[in-house]
PLY file of the C-alpha trace (Angstrom):
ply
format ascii 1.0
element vertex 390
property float x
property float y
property float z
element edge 389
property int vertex1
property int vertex2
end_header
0.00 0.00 0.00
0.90 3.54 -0.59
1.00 4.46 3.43
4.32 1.55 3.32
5.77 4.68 1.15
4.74 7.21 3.13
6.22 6.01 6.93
9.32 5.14 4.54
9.75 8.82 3.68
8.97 9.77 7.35
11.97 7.83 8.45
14.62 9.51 5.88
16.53 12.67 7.14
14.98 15.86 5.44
17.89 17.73 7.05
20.23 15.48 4.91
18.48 16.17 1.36
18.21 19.89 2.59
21.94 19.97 3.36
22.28 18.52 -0.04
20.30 20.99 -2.08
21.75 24.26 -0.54
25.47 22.84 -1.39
23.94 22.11 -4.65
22.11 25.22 -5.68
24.19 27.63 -4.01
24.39 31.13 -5.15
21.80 30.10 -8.07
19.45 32.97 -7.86
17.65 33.21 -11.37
16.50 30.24 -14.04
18.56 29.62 -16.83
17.25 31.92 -19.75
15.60 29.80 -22.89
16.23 30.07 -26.63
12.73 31.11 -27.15
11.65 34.04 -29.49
8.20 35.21 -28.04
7.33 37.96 -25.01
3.91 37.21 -23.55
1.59 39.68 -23.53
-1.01 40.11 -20.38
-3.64 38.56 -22.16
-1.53 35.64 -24.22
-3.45 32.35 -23.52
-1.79 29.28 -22.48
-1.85 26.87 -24.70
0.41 25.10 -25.99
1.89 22.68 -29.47
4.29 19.99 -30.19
6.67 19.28 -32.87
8.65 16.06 -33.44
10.88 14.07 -35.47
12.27 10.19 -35.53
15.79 9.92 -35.18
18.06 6.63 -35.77
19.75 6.17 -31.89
21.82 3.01 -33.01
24.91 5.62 -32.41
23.76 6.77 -28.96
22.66 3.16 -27.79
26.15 1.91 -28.89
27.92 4.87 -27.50
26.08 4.34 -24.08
27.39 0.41 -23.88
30.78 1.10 -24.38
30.79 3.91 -22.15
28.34 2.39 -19.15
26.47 5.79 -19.79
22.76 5.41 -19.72
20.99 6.21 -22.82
18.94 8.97 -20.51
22.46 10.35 -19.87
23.14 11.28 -23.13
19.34 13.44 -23.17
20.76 14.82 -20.35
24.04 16.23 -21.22
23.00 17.37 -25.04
19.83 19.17 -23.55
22.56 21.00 -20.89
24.71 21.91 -24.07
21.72 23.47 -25.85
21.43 25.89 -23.09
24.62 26.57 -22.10
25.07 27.38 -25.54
22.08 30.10 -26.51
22.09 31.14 -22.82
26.12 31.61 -23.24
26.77 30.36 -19.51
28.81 27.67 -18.36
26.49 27.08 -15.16
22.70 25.75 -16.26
19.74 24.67 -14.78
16.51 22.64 -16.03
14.07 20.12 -14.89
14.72 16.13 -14.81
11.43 13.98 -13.98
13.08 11.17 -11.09
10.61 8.14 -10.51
10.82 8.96 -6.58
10.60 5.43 -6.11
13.38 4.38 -3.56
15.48 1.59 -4.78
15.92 0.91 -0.92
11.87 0.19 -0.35
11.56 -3.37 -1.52
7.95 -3.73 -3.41
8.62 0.08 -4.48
7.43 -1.27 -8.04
4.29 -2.35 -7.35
2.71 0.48 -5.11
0.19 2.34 -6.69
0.21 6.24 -6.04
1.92 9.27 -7.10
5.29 9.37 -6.77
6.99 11.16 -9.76
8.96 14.16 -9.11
10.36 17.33 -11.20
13.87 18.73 -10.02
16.70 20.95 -10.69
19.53 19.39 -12.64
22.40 22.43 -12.12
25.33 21.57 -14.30
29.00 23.14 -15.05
29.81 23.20 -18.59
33.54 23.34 -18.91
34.30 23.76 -22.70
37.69 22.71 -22.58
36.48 18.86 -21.11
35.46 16.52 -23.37
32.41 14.91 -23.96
33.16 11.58 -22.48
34.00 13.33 -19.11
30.66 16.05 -18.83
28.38 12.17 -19.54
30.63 10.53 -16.78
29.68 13.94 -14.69
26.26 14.26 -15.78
25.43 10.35 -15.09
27.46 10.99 -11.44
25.16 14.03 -10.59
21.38 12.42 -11.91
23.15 9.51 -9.32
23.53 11.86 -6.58
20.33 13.83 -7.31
17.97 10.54 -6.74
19.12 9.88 -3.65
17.04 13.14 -2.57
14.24 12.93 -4.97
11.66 12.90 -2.53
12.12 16.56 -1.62
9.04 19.00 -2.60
10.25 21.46 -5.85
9.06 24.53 -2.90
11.51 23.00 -0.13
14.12 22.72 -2.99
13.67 26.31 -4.39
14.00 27.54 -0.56
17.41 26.44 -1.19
18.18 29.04 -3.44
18.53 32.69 -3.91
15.31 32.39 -6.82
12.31 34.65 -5.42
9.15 32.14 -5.15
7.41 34.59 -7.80
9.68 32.79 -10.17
10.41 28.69 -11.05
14.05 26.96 -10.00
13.98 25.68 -14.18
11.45 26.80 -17.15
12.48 23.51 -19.41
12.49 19.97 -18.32
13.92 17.33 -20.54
12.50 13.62 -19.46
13.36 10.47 -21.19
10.72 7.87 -21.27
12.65 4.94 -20.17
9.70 3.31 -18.47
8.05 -0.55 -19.32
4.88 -0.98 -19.01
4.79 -4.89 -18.69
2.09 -7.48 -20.92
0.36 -8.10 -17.88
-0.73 -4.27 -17.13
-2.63 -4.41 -20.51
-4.75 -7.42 -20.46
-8.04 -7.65 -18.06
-9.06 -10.97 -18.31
-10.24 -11.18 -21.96
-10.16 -7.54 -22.77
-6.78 -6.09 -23.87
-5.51 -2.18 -24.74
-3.56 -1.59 -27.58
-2.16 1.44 -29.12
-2.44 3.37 -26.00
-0.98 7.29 -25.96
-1.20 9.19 -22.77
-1.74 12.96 -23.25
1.63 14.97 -22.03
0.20 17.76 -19.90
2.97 20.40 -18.99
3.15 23.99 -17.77
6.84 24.40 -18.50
7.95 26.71 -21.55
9.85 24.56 -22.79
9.32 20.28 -22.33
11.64 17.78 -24.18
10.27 14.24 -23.89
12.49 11.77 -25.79
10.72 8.17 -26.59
13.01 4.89 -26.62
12.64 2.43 -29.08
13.38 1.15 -32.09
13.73 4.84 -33.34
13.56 7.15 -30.73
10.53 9.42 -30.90
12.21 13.34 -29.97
9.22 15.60 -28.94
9.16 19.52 -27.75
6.35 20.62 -26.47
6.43 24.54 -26.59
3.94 27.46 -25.08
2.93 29.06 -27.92
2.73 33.01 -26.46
6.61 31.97 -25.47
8.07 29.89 -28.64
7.47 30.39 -32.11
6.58 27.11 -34.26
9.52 27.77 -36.64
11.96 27.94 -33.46
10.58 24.75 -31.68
12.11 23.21 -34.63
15.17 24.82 -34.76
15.71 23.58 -31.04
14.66 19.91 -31.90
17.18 20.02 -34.79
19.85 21.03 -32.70
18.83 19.05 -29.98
19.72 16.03 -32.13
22.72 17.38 -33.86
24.04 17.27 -30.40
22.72 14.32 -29.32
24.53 12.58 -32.20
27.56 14.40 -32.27
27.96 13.41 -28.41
27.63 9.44 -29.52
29.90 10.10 -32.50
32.87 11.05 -31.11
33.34 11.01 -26.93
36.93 12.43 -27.20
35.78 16.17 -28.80
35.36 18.81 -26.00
32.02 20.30 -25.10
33.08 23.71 -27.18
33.44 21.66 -30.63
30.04 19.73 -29.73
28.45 22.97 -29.27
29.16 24.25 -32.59
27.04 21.99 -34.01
24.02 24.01 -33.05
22.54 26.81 -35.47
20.91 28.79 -33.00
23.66 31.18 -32.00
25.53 31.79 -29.16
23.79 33.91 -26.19
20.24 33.85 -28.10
18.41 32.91 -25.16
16.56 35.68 -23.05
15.32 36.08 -19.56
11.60 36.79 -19.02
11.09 39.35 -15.84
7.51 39.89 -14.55
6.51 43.43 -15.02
5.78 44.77 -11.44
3.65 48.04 -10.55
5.32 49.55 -7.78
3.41 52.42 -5.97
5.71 55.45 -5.79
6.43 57.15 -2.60
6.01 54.33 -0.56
8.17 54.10 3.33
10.39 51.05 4.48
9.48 48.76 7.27
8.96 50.94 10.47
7.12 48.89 13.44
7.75 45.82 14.09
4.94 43.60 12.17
6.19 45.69 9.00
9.85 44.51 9.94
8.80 40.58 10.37
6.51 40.84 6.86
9.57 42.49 4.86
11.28 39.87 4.39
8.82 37.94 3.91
8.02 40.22 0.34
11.60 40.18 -0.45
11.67 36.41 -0.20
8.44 36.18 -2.12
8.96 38.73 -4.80
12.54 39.83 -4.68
12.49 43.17 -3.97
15.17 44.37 -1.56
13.43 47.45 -1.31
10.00 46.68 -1.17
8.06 49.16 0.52
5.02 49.33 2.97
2.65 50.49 0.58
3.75 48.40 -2.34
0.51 46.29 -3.11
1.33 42.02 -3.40
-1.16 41.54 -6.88
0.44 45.10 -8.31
3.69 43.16 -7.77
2.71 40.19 -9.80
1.14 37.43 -6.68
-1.15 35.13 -8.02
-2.74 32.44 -6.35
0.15 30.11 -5.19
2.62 32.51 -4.41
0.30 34.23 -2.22
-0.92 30.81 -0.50
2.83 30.14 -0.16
3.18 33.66 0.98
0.59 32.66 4.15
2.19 29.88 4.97
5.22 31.62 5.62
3.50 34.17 7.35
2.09 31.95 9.56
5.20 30.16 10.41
7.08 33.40 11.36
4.52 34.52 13.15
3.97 31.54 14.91
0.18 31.45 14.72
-2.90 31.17 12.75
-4.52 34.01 10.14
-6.77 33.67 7.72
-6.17 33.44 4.20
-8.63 35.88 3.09
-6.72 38.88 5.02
-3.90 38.85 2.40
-6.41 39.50 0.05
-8.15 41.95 2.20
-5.03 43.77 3.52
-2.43 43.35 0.22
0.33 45.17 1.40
2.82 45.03 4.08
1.57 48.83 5.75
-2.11 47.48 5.64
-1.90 44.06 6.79
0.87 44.97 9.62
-1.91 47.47 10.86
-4.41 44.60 10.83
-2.19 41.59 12.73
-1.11 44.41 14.98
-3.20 47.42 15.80
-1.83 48.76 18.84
1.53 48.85 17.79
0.35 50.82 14.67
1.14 54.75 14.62
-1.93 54.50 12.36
-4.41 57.57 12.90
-7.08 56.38 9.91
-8.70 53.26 9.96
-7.34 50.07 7.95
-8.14 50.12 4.29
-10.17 46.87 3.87
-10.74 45.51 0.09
-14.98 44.81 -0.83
-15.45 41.46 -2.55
-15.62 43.78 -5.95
-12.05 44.81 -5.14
-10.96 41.75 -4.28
-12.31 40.19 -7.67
-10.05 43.04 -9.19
-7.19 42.35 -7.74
-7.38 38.76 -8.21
-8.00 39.73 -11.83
-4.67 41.76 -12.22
-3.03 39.15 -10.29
-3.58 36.83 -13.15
-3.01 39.60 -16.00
0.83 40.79 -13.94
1.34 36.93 -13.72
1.49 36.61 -17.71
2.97 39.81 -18.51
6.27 39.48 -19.18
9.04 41.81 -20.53
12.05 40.07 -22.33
15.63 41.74 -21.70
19.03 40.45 -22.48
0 1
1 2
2 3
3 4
4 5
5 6
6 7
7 8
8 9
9 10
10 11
11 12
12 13
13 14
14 15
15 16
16 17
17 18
18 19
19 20
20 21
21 22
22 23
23 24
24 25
25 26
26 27
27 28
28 29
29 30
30 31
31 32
32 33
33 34
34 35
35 36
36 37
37 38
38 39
39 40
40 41
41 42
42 43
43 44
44 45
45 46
46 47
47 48
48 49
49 50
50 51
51 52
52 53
53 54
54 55
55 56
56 57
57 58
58 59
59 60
60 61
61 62
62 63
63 64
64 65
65 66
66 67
67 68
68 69
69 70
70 71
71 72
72 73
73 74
74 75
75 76
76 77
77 78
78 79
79 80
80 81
81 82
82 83
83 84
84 85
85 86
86 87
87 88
88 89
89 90
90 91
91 92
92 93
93 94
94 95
95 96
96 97
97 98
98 99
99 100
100 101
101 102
102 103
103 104
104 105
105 106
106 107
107 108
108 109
109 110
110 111
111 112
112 113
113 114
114 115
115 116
116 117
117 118
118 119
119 120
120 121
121 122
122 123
123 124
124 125
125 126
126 127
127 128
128 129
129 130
130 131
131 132
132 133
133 134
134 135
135 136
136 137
137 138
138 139
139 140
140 141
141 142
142 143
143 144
144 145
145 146
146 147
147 148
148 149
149 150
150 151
151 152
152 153
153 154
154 155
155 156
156 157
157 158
158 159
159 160
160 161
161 162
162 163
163 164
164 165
165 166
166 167
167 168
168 169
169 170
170 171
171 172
172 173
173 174
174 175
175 176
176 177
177 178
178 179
179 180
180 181
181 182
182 183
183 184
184 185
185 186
186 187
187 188
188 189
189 190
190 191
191 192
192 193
193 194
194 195
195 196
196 197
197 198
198 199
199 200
200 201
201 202
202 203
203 204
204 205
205 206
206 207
207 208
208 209
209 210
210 211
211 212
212 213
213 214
214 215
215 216
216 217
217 218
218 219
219 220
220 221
221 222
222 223
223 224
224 225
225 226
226 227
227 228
228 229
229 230
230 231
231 232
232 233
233 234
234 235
235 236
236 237
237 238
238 239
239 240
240 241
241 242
242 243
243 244
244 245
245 246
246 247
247 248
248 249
249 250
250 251
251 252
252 253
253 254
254 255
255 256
256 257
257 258
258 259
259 260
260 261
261 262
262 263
263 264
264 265
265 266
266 267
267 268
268 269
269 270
270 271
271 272
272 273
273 274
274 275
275 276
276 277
277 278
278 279
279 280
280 281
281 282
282 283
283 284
284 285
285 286
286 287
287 288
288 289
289 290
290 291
291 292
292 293
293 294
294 295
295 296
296 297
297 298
298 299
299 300
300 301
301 302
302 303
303 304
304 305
305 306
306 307
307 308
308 309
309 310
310 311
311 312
312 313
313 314
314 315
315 316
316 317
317 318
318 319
319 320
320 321
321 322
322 323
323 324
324 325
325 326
326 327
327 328
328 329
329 330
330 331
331 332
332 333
333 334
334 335
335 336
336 337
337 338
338 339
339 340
340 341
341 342
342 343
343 344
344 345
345 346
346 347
347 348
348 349
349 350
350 351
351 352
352 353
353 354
354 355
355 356
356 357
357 358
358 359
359 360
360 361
361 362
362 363
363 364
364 365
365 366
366 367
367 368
368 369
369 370
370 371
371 372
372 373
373 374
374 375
375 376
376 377
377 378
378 379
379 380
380 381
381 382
382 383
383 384
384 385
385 386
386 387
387 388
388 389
């Protein structure tokens, strides 16, 4: 049963995998930019396409033998050269799906539950290495990483320097590696064939790559964020590098790189556009002083003011139910959701948790259920609205 999973997880150290991630992700305070060509607008919907192409892997499988690499390896390490190469950066970032089933649970196989989990794969890129070495590193570090794949993505990110407003990755590559067996597809007479699950994703940017006899390379791409035309200017150069990695292990990462045809330092960083209210006062009591950095954490600001209002700053739902629960834990009790949304900034809702220690003389501002509709509304529209820089 599933609960055999869950008192197994209670028993692991969550200090450990902690201790892990904050030696891991240290000093990583942004997501590694894309090689995307689109800037959402406030309004762009969500939706999003998929191109793909069949690719011969009898290279890659060979290559992965001789070497003891894993086939997903070799995903791994071209999908890290792809970035490191438009985002011009020798230090990336993305998203690696991990099966979160412990190879130290016996039965781990056969429980049925959820169990998969997204997390950051942070890589060096040293151009000068060759390719051989970055697969031995890249296999070494997908190693180390499962032994703390049970950690939640928001415990993770709180290892980092990235405000919660934004994701640890915006791509994830996952390769399919997965059997289902005969017996999952028969009941009793009745058997499924030709089965395709839908891919649902909310990342930019998702690479899935299918084993088999030829592999099956998707990219699944936003649409408001990636043009069709680019999406298959990545998946080319996805597999020119996946190739070129198989083809020859003794060429260094800088000649393997070269084979894309997206150039170098094409990738941009998307910023959330922020309305700040001018003239607004620091922290001054000392509710505003606890809740501070609590809106730096959350939004990263370092100046964030007292008057500066959380949906104006781009908090949608999560972040702001994130944004409670923090708020609860430093203050060490109880408050409704609902007041965030009634009090939205750090002068109003210090007033409100605190009275008497308020220098207040006018009565705090409380949102109607119209205004709160409207600020949940330009919650959403700050949430999409990007601005691209260099």
């Amino acid at each position: 049963p599933y609960s055999t999973w869950l008192h197994h997880l209670a028993e692991k150290s969550e200090e450990q995998s902690l201790s892990f991630w904050r030696e891991n992700l240290r000093h990583l305070d942004s997501p590694t930019p894309l090689p995307v060509d689109l800037t959402p607008g406030p309004k762009s919907p969500r939706r999003f396409s998929e191109t793909s192409v069949k690719l011969d892997a009898s290279a890659i499988t060979a290559a992965a033998r001789r070497l003891g690499i894993s086939p997903g390896t070799f995903v791994q390490a071209a999908w890290a050269l792809l970035l490191a190469r438009t985002a011009d950066t020798d230090d990336v970032t993305f998203g690696s799906a991990f099966s979160g089933r412990p190879a130290d649970l016996p039965g781990a196989d056969r429980i049925v539950g959820p169990f998969v989990n997204n997390l950051p794969v942070r890589l060096s890129i040293a151009k000068d290495d060759t390719t051989a070495s970055l697969l031995q590193s890249v296999q070494s570090r997908l190693f180390d990483l499962s032994e703390h794949q049970s950690t939640p993505i928001t415990a993770v990110q709180d290892c980092t320097a990235i405000p919660w407003q934004s994701r640890v990755f915006n791509s994830i590559a996952v390769f399919q590696n997965y059997q289902v067996p005969d017996t999952a597809k028969h009941f009793g007479e009745v058997a499924i064939a030709s089965f395709v699950g839908p891919i649902h994703t909310s990342y930019p940017l998702t690479l899935v790559v299918t084993p088999g006899e030829q592999w099956n390379v998707a990219l699944i791409f936003q649409e408001s964020t990636c043009s069709a035309k680019r999406a298959e200017q990545i998946v080319t150069d996805f597999t020119a590098l996946l190739v070129a990695l198989a083809t020859d292990t003794s060429a260094t990462c800088a000649s393997i790189m070269e084979k894309c045809s997206l150039p170098a330092g094409c990738a941009v960083t998307s910023t959330p556009t922020m309305l700040r209210r001018p003239g607004g006062t620091a922290p001054r009591t000392p509710m505003e002083k606890k809740l501070a950095p609590l809106g730096h954490r959350a939004f990263g600001l370092t100046d964030i003011t007292t008057e500066d209002n959380f949906f104006d700053l781009g908090g949608g739902s999560l972040l702001m139910i994130r944004l409670h629960a923090a708020i609860c834990t430093e203050l060490g009790r109880d408050i409704p959701l609902v007041d965030l949304f009634r009090f939205p900034s750090i002068a109003t809702l210090a007033r409100h948790l605190d009275p008497a220690a308020s220098n207040a003389t006018s009565p705090v501002p409380v949102m109607d259920q119209t205004t709160a509709r409207a600020a949940a509304a330009r919650a959403a529209a700050f949430r999409a609205r990007d601005v691209r820089t260099r």
